[in-house]
C-alpha positions as CSV (number, residue, x, y, z in Angstrom):
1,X,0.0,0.0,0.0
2,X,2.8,2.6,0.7
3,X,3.8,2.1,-2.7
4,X,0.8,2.5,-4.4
5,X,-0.2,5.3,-2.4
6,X,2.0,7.6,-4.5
7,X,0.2,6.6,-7.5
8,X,-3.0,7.8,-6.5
9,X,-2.3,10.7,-4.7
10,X,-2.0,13.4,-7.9
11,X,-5.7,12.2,-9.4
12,X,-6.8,12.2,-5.5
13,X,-5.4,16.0,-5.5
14,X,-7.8,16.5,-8.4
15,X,-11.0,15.1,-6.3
16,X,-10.4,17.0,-2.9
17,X,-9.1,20.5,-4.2
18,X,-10.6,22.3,-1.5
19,X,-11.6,22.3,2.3
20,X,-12.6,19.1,4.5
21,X,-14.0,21.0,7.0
22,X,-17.1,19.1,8.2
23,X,-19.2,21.9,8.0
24,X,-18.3,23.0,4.5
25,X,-20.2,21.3,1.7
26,X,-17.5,19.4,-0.1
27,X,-16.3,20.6,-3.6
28,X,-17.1,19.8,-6.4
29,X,-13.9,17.8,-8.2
30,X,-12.7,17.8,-11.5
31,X,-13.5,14.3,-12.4
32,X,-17.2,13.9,-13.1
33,X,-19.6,11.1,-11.3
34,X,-19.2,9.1,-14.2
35,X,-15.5,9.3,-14.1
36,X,-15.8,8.2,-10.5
37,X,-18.2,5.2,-11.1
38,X,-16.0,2.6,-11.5
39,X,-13.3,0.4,-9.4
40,X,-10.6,3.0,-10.1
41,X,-12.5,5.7,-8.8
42,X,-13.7,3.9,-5.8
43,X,-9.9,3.3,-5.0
44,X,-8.7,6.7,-5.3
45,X,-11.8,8.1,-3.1
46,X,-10.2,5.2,-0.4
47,X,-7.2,6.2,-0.6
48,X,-8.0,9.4,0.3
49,X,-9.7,8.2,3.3
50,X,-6.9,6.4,4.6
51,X,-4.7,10.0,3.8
52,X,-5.9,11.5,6.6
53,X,-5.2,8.9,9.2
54,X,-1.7,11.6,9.8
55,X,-4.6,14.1,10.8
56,X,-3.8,16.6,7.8
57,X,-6.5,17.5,5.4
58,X,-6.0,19.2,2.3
59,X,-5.3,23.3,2.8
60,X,-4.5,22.7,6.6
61,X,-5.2,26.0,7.7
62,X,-3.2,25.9,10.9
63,X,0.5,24.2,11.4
64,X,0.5,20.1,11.1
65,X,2.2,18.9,14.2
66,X,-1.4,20.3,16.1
67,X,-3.7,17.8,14.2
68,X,-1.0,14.8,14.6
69,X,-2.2,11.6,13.8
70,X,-0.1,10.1,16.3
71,X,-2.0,12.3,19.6
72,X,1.6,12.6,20.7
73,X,0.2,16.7,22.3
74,X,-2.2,14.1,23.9
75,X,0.7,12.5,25.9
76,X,1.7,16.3,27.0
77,X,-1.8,16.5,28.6
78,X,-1.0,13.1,30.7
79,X,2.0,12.4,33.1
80,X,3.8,10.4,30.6
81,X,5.3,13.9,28.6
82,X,6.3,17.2,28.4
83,X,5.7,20.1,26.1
84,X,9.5,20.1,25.4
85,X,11.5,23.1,23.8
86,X,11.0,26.1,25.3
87,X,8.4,27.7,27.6
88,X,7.9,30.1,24.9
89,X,7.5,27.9,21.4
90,X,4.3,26.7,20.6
91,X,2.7,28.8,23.9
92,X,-0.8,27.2,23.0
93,X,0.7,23.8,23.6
94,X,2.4,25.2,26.5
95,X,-1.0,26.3,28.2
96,X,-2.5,22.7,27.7
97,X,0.6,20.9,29.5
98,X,-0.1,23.2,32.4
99,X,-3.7,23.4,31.5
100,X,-4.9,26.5,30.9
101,X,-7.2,25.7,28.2
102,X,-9.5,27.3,25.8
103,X,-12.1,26.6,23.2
104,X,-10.0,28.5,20.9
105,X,-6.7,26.8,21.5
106,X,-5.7,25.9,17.5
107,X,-4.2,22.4,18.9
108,X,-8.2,21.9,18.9
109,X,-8.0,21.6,15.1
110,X,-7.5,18.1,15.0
111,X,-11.7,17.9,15.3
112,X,-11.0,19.3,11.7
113,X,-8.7,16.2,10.5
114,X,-10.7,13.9,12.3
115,X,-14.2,14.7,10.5
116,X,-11.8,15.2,7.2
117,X,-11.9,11.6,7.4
118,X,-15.2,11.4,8.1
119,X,-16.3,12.8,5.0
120,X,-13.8,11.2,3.2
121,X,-15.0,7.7,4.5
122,X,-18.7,8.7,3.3
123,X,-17.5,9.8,0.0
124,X,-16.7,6.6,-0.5
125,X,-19.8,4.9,0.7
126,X,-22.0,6.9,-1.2
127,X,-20.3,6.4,-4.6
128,X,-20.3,2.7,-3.9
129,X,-24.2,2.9,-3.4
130,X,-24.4,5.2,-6.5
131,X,-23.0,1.9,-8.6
132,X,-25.1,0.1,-10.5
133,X,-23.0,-2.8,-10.9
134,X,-19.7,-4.8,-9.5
135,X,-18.7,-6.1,-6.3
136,X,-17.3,-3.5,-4.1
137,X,-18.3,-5.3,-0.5
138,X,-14.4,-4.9,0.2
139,X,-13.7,-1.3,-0.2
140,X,-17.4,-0.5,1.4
141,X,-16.1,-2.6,4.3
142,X,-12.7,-0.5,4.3
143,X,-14.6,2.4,4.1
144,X,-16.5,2.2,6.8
145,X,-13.8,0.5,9.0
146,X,-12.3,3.9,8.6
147,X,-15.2,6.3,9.5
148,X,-15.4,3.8,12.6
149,X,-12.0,5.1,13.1
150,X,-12.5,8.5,12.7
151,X,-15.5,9.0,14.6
152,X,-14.0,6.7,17.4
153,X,-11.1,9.4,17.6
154,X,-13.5,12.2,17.7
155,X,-15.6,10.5,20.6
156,X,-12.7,9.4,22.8
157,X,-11.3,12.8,22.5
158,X,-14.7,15.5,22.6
159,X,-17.3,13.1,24.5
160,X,-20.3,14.9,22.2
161,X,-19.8,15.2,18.6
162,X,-22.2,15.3,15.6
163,X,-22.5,12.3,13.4
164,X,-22.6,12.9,9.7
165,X,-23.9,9.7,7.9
166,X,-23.4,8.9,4.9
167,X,-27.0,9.8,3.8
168,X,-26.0,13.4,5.5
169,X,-23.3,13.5,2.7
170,X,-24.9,12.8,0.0
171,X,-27.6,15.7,0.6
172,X,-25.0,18.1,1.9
173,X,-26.3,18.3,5.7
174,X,-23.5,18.4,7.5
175,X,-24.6,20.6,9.8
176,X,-25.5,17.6,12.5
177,X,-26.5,18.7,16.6
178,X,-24.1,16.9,19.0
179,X,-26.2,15.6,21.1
180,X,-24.4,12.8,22.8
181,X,-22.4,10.0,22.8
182,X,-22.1,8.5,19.0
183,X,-20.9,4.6,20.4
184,X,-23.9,2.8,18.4
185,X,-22.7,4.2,14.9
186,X,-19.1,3.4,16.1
187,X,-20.1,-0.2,17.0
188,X,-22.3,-0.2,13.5
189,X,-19.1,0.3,11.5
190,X,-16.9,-2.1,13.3
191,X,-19.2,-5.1,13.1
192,X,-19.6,-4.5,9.3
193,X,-16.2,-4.5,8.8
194,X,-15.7,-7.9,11.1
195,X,-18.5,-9.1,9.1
196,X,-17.1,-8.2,5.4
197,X,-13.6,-7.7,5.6
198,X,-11.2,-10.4,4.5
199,X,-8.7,-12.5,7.0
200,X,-5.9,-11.3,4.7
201,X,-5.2,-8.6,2.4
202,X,-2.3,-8.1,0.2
203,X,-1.5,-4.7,1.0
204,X,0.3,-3.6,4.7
205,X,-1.6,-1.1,6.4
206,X,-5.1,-2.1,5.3
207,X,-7.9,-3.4,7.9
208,X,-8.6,-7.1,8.2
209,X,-11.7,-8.6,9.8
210,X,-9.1,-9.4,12.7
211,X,-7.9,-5.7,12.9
212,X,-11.9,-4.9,13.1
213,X,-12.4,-7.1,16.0
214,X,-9.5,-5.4,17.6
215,X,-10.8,-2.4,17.1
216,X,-14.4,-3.1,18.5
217,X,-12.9,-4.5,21.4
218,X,-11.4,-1.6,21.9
219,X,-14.3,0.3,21.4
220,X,-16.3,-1.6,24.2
221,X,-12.8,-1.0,26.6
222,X,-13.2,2.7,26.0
223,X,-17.4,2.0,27.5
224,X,-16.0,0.1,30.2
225,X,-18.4,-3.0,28.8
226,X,-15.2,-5.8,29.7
227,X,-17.8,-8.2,28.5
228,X,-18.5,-7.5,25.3
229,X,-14.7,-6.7,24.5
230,X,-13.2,-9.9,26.1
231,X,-14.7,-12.6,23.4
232,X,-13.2,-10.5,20.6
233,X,-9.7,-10.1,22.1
234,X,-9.4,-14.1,23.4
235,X,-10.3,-14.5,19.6
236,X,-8.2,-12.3,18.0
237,X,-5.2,-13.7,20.4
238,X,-5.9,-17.3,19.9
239,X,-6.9,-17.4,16.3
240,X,-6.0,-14.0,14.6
241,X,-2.2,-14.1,12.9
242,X,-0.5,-11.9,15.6
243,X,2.2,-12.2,18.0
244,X,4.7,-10.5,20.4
245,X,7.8,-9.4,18.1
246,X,10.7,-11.1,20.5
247,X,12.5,-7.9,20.0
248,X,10.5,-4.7,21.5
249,X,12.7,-2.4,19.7
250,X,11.6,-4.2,16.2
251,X,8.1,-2.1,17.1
252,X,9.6,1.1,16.2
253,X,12.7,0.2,13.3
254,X,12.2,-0.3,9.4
255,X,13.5,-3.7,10.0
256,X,10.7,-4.4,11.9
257,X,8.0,-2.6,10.3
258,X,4.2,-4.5,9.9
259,X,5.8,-7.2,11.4
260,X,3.6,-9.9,13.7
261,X,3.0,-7.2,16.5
262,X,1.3,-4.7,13.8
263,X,-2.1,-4.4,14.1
264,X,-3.6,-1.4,12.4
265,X,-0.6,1.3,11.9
266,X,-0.1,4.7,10.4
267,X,2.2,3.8,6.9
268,X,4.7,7.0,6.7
269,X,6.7,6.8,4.0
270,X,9.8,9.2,3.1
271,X,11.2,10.0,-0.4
272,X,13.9,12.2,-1.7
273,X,11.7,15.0,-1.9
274,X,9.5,16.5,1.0
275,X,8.5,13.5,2.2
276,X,4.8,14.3,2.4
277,X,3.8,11.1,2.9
278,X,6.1,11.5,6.2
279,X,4.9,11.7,9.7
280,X,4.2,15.9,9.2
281,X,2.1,16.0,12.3
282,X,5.5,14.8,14.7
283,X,8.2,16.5,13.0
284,X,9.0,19.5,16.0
285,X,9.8,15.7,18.2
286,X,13.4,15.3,17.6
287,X,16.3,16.2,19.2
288,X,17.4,19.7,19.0
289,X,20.4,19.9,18.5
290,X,20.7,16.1,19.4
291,X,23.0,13.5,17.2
292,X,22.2,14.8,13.9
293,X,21.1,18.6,13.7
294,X,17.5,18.3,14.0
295,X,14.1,20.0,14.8
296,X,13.2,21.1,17.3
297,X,13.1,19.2,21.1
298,X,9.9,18.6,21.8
299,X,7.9,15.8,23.1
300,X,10.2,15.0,26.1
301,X,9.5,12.1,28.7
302,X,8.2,13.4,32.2
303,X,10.9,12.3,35.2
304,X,7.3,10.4,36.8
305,X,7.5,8.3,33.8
306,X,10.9,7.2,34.3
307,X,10.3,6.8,37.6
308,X,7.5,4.7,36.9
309,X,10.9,1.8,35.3
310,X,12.0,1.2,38.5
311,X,12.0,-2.2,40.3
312,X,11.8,-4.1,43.5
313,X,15.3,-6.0,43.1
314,X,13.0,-9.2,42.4
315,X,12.1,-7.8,38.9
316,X,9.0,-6.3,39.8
317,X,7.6,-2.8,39.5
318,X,6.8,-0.4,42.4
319,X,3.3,0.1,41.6
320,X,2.6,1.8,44.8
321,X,5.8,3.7,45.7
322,X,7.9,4.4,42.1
323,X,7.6,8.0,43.2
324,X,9.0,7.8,46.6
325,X,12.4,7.8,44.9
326,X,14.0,9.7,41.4
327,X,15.7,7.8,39.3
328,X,19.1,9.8,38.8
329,X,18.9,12.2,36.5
330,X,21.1,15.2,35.0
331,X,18.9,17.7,35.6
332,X,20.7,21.4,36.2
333,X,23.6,19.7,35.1
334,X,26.0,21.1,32.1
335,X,27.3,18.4,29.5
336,X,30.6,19.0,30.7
337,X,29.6,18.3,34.9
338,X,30.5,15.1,35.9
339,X,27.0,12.8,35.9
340,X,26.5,8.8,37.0
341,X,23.4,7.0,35.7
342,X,20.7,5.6,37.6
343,X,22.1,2.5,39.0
344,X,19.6,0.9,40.8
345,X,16.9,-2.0,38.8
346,X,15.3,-0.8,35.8
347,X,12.6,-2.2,33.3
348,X,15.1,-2.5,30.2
349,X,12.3,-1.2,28.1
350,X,13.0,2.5,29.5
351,X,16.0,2.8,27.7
352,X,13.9,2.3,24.4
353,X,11.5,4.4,25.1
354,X,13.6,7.5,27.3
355,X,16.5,8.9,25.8
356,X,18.7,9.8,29.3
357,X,22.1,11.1,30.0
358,X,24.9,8.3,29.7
359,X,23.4,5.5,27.6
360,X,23.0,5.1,24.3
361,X,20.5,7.1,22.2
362,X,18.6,5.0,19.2
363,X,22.4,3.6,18.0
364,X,23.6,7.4,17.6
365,X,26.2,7.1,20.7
366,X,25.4,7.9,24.5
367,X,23.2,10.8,25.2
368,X,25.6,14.1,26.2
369,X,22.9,15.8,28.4
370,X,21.8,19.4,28.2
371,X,23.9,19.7,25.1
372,X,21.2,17.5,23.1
373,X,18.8,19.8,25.0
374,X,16.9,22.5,23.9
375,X,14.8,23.6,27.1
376,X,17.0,25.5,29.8
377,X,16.9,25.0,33.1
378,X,14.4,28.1,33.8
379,X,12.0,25.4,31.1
380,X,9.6,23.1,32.2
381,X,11.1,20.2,29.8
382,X,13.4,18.6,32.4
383,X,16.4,16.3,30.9
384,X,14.7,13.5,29.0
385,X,14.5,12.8,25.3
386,X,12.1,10.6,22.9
387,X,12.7,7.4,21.7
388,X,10.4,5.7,19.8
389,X,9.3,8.0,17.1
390,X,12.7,8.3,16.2
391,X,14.9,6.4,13.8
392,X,17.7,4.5,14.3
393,X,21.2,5.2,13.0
394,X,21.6,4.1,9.6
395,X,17.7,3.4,9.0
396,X,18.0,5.8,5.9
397,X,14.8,4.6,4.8
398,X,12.9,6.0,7.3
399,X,14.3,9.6,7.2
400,X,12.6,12.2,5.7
401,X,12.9,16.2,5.3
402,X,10.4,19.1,5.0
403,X,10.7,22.1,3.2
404,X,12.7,23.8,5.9
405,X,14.8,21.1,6.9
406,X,12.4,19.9,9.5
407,X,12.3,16.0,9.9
408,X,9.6,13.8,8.2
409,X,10.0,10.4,9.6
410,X,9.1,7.1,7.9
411,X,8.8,5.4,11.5
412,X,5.0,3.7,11.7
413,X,2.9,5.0,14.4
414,X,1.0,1.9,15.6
415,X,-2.7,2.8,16.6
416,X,-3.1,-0.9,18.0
417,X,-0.4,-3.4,18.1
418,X,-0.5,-7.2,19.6
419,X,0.6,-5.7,23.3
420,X,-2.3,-3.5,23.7
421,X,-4.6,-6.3,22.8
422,X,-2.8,-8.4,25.3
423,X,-3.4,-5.8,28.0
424,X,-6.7,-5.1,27.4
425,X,-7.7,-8.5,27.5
426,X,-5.9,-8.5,30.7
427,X,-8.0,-5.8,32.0
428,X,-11.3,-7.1,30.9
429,X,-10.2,-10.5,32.5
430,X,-9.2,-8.4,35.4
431,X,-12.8,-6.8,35.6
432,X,-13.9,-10.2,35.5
433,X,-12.1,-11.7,38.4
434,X,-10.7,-14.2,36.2
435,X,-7.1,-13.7,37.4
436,X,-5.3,-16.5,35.9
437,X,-6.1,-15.2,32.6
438,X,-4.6,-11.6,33.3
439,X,-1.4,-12.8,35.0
440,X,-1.1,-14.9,31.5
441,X,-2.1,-11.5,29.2
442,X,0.6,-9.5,31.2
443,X,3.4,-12.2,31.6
444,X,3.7,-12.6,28.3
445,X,4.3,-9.0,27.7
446,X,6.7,-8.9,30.7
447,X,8.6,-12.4,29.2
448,X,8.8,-10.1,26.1
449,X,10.5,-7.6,27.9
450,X,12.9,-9.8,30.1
451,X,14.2,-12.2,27.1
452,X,14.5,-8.9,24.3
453,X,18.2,-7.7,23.6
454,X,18.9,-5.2,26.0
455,X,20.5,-1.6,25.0
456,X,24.3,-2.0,25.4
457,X,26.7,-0.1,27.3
458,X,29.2,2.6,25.3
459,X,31.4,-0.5,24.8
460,X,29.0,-3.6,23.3
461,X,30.3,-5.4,26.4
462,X,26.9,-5.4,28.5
463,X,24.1,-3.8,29.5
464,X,23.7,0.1,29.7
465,X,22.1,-0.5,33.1
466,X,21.0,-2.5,35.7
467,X,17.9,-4.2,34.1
468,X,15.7,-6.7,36.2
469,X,12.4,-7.6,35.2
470,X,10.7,-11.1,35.7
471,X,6.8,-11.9,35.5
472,X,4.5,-11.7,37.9
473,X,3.9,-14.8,40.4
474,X,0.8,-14.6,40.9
475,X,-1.8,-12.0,41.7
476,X,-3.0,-11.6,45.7
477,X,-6.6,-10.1,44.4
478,X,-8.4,-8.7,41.9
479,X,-7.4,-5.1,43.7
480,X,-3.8,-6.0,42.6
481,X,-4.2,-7.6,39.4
482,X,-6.1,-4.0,38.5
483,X,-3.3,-2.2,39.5
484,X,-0.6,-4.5,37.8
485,X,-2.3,-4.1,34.6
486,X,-3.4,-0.9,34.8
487,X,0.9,0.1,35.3
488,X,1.9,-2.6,32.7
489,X,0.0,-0.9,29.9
490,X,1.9,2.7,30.6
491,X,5.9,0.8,31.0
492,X,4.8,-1.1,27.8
493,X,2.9,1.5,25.7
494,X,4.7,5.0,27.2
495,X,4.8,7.8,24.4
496,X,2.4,5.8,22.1
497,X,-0.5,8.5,22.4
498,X,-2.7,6.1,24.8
499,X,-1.7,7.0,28.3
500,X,-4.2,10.2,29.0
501,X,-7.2,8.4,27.5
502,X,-6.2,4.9,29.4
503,X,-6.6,7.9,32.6
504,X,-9.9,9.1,31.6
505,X,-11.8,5.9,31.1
506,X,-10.4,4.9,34.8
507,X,-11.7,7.4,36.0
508,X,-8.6,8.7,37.8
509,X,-7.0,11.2,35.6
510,X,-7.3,14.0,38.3
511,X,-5.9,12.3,41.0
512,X,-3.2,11.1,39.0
513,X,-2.3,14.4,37.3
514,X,-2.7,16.5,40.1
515,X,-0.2,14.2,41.9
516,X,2.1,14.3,39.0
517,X,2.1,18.0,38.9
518,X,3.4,17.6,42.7
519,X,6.2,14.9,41.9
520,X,7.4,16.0,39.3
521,X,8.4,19.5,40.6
522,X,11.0,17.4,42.8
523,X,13.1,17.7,39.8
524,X,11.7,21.0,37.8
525,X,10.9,23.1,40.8
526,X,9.2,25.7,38.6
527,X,6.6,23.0,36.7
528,X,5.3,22.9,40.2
529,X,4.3,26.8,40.2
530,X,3.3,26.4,36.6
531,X,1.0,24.3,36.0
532,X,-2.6,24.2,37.4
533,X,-5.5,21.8,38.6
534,X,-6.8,19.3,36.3
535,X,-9.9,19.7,36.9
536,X,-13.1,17.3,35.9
537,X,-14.6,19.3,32.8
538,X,-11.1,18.4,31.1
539,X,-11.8,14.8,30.8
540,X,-13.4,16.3,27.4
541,X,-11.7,18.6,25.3
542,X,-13.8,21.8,24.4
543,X,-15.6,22.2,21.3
544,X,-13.3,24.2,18.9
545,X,-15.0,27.7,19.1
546,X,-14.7,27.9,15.4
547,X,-16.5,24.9,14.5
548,X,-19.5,26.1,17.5
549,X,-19.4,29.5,15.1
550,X,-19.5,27.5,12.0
551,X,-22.4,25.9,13.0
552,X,-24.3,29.0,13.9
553,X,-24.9,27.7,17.5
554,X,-26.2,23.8,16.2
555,X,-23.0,22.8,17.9
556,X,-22.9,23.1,21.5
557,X,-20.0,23.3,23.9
558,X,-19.2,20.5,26.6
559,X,-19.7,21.7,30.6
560,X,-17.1,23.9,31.7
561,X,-16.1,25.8,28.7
């Protein structure tokens, strides 16, 4: 699919020359109905519903990293991230991390993107059910696996949004009231899609009926109904083609990219050129000046998530007291101060995930400290650096460049790979009381983690650092078995876009934030004085005032702002 994709996109530029906003009736395209009406046409409209899964639409009006398909700003809302950079760049970003927020904050505009695909996705419905003849049960199926995604984005994110069907598209009423919770149209899609797509399909990156039963698992996680989501995920584990890639680090490298852990995944692709086809919406998330001279240092790992890697001594996290201690870290410190890593236990997955002072960074050498920093000490952005959504050294396949020099990686963001599933079967098993079941689901993800090759010291004569991890025992209760999952799905999935949503359907995103803000100004004093409450209305993100506006007043904004 990446390769075709570059084959379609210049007659797809013809088809959507103008805006996706939802509220705009979509323009008319230089290829007629006619032209359309055939299995060509019907692939070119797919394709452009699977181009917005980075979050850009055609003309984005505002700047691409704030409509990221990746949610990475998401992760600076939780306890897993910082802003990074400067106080000062991208202040609207800044005011969510210490959350001050507005209905006219522009980081809103990924409602935009989101109901780009939308449309997009009913485009393609309704010229399928405008053809007389042919079999297009496939596509239709793809089609509407996709607005299942989109709309599942939109919910998650806003709580109350419209829903535009595709009956809404084809007379032009977009203008929908949002007058609740849109679940049973989510559900809808997804069970069409289990129902019609195939086991199989030739090209990476497009939904199977197993990444549809993923997905409505998921989508019954995110209503708390355990229930319903656990027969999909014990089938989708037991019979679907997917397995734990023995190598974490294989998640996030070309090498292994769509490999056995690859569920449903974002396909960036770079080129020679501008790599548009590039993950756009992360490209300020490198380090700056880091390694290799790049944009611009944001998106940096909180100090509480790399406290959160510690263990007991036995190879076991701290799930009640990882905050009673720092692991060391080089905060305040110049490059050229004298510095000692951490050098008590560790979960060997933080050193893929973290980029700290002393050990290596993604195969580019040993991270220097504040000299790969951008923030200052008078920041907020403390001393950490990504991992994941970087490339490794010498993955020239997966590096891309903007028209500025900015980076465009090729790395794959995964929006559901085999370990979430895992995990949240282990949570609905948890919810069940069935506790053999979880401590299996989670074990294998820890056995993942304790047999993988660990990252190597400056030498390639051991490990960086003191890693212990082993599996869990056994679990004392269903209190404990909640918490051991609950902390296994942030050490596993940290900086993947999930954590602050995983918060909000517990239903204890303020007590964690709020105690995070505290913690964490052990080592930024000033993020302490900073930030402010979360407070309960922020489980929802506002309405985008725009879009209220657009909608002369159909729209209506959630409780509290």
């Amino acid at each position: 699919m990446k390769k075709r994709i570059f084959y379609y996109l210049t007659l797809f530029a013809a088809i959507f020359a103008c805006s996706d906003d939802f509220t705009d009736v979509p323009a008319i395209g230089a290829l007629s109905d006619a032209t359309l009406q055939n299995e060509q046409g019907v692939n070119l409209l797919l394709v452009g519903a699977y181009s917005v899964l980075d979050g850009i639409r055609n003309n984005q009006g505002g700047a691409d990293w704030t409509v990221s398909g990746d949610n990475w700003w998401f992760d600076v809302i939780s306890d897993d991230a910082h802003k990074g950079s400067t106080d000062g760049d991208q202040a609207d970003l800044y005011l969510l991390e210490i959350y001050d927020w507005t209905s006219a904050n522009p980081y809103l505009t990924v409602w935009d993107g989101r109901f780009a695909g939308v449309n997009r996705a009913n485009a393609v419905i309704n010229l399928i059910n405008n053809i007389p003849e042919g079999d297009f049960s496939s596509q239709l199926a793809e089609a509407r696996f996709l607005r299942g995604h989109y709309n599942f984005e939109l919910q998650k994110m806003f709580g109350n949004v419209p829903y535009i069907s595709e009956e809404n598209f084809a007379n032009t009423e977009f203008n929908q009231p949002n007058s609740g919770p849109i679940w049973d149209q989510i559900e809808a899609d997804f069970q069409y899609a289990i129902d019609n797509l195939p086991a199989s399909q030739a090209d990476v990156g497009r939904p199977t009926s197993w990444t549809a039963k993923a997905y409505m698992g998921k989508v019954h996680m995110h209503q708390s109904d355990y229930a319903a989501a656990a027969p999909l995920f014990t089938d989708v584990i037991n019979n679907g083609p997917y397995s734990l890639n023995p190598e974490f680090l294989a998640n996030f490298s070309l090498a292994g990219e769509n490999g056995s852990e690859a569920i449903f995944s974002i396909q960036f692709t770079t080129d020679g050129g501008q790599s548009f086809n590039g993950n756009r919406g992360g490209t300020l998330n490198f380090p700056n000046p880091g390694p290799f001279g790049s944009c611009c240092g944001f998106y940096q790992p909180t100090q509480d998530l790399v406290n959160a890697y510690q263990t007991d001594g036995t190879g076991l996290p701290l799930l009640d007291t990882f905050n009673q201690t720092d692991v060391t870290n080089d905060q305040d410190l110049a490059s050229a101060d004298p510095f000692t890593p951490h050098a008590g236990p560790l979960d060997p997955r933080l050193d893929y995930t973290v980029g700290r002072r002393g050990i290596d960074y993604n195969g580019y050498g040993p991270h220097v400290g504040q000299d790969w920093i951008r923030a200052s000490d008078a920041d907020i952005s403390g001393p950490y650096l990504s991992k994941k959504n970087v490339y490794q050294a010498g993955e020239d396949g997966n590096v891309g460049t903007g028209a500025w020099g900015q980076q465009h990686s090729g790395v794959n963001y995964h929006i559901i790979r085999f370990a979430d599933v895992l995990l949240m079967a282990a949570e609905a098993a948890v919810e069940a009381n069935d506790l053999a079941t979880a401590l299996d689901y989670v074990n294998q993800v820890r056995n993942r983690a304790k047999n993988m090759t660990y990252v190597q010291n400056d030498t390639g004569t051991g490990p960086a650092a003191n890693y212990q991890i082993e599996p869990y025992p056994s679990f004392a209760d269903q209190t404990e078995a909640r918490k051991a999952v609950r902390f296994e799905r942030r050490l596993e999935l940290a900086m993947e876009g999930h954590r602050l949503f995983d918060l909000r359907r517990w239903g204890v995103s303020e007590s964690v934030l709020n105690a995070y803000v505290q913690n964490e100004a052990r080592t930024i004093p000033n993020f302490g004085t900073k930030a402010g409450t979360y407070m309960p209305n922020m489980n929802l993100m506002p309405i985008p005032i725009n879009a209220i506006d657009l909608s002369g007043g159909v729209l209506t904004q959630n409780p509290g702002f």
